[in-house]
C-alpha positions as CSV (number, residue, x, y, z in Angstrom):
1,X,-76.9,272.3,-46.2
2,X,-80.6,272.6,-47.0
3,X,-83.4,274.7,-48.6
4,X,-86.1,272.0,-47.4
5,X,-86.8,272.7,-44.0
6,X,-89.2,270.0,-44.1
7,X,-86.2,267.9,-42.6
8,X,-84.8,270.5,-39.9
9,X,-86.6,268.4,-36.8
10,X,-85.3,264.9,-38.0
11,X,-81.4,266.2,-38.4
12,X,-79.7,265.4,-35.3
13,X,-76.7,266.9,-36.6
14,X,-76.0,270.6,-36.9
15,X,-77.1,271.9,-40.7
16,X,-77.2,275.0,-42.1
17,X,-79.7,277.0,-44.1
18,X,-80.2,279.9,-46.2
19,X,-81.0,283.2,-44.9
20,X,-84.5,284.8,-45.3
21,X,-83.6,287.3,-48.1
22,X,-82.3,284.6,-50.5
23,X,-86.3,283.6,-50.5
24,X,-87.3,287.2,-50.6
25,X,-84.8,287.3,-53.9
26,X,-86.2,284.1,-55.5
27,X,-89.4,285.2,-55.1
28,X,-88.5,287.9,-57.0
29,X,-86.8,286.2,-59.7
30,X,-90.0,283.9,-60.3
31,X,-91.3,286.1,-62.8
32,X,-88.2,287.6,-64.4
33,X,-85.2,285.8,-64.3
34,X,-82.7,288.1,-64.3
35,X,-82.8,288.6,-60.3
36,X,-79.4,287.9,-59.6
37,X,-79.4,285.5,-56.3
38,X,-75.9,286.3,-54.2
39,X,-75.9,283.2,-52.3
40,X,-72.9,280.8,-52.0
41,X,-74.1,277.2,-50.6
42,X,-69.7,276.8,-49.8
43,X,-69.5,279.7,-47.6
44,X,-71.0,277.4,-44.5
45,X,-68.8,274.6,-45.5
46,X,-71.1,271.6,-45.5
47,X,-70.1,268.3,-46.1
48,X,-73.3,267.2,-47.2
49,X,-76.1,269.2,-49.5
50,X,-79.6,267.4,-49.6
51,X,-81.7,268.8,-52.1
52,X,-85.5,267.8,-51.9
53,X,-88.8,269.3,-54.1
54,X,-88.5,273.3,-52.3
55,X,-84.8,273.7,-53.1
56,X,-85.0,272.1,-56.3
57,X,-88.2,273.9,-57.3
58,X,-85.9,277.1,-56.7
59,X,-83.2,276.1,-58.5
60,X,-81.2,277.5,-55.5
61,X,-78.6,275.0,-55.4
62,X,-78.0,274.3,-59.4
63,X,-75.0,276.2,-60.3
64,X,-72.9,274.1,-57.2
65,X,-74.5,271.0,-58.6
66,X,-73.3,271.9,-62.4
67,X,-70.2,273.1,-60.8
68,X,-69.2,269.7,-59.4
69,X,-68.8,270.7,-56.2
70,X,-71.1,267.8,-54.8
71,X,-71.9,264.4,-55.7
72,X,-74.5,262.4,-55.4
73,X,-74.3,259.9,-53.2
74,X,-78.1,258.7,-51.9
75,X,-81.5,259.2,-53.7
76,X,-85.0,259.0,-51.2
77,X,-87.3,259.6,-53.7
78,X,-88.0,263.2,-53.8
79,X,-85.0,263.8,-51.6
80,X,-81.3,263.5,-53.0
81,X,-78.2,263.4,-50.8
82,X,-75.0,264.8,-52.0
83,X,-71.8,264.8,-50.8
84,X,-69.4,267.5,-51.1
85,X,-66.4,267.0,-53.5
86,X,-63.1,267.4,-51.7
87,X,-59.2,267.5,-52.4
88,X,-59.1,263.6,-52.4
89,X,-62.4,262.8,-55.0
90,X,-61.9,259.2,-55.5
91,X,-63.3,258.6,-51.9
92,X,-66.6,258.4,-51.2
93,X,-67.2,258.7,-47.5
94,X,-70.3,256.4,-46.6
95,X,-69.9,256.3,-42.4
96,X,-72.0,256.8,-39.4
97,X,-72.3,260.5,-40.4
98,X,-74.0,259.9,-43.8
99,X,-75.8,257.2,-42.5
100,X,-77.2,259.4,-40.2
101,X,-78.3,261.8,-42.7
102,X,-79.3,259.1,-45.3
103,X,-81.5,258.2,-42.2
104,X,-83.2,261.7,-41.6
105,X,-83.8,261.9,-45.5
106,X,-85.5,258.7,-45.4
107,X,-87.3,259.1,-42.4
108,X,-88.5,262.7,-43.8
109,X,-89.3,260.9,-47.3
110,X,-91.7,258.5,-45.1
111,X,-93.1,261.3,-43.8
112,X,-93.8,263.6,-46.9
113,X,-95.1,261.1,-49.1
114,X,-98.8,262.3,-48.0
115,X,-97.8,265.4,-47.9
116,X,-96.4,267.4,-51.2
117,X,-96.6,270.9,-51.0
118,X,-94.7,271.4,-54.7
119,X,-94.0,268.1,-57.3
């Protein structure tokens, strides 16, 4: 799961994004903040939730983050990689599937550290 699409071409993995209207609602919200956003980041399931400067200038993924629902687990500069808290917490899973999306984050780190569209 990811609002920073920024990183869509390096995943080699299948991810998941929000729809269009969730940016049409935040744009909204910008000026008054009582736009309710009905979004729910669990619905697609995602084992991992990497949250780079768009999604966290949106504040899109917040309430999962204060919720508990991920932890972190890697941290790319302007890129953090969480991993979604399951039944058995105590277990962090650090395989060939996190490495491969600790590699993408990186790799996309490299890559956007001339460009910064939002800081």
């Amino acid at each position: 799961e990811t609002y920073d699409s920024e990183l869509f071409f390096l995943l080699n993995r299948r991810y998941h994004y929000p729809p269009d209207q969730i940016h049409v609602d935040l744009i909204r919200r910008a000026p008054r903040q009582d736009v309710p956003i009905d979004y729910d980041p669990l619905a697609a399931d995602p084992d991992y939730l990497v949250v780079g400067p768009f999604s966290r200038g949106w504040h899109l993924y917040d309430p999962v983050l204060e919720a508990g629902a991920f932890r972190l687990i890697r941290n790319y500069g302007r890129y953090k990689i969480y991993e979604r808290v399951r039944g058995d917490s105590s277990a962090m899973f650090t395989g060939p599937i996190c490495d491969s999306v600790s590699l993408s984050v990186a790799k996309g780190y490299q890559l956007s550290k001339s460009w910064q569209p939002f800081v």
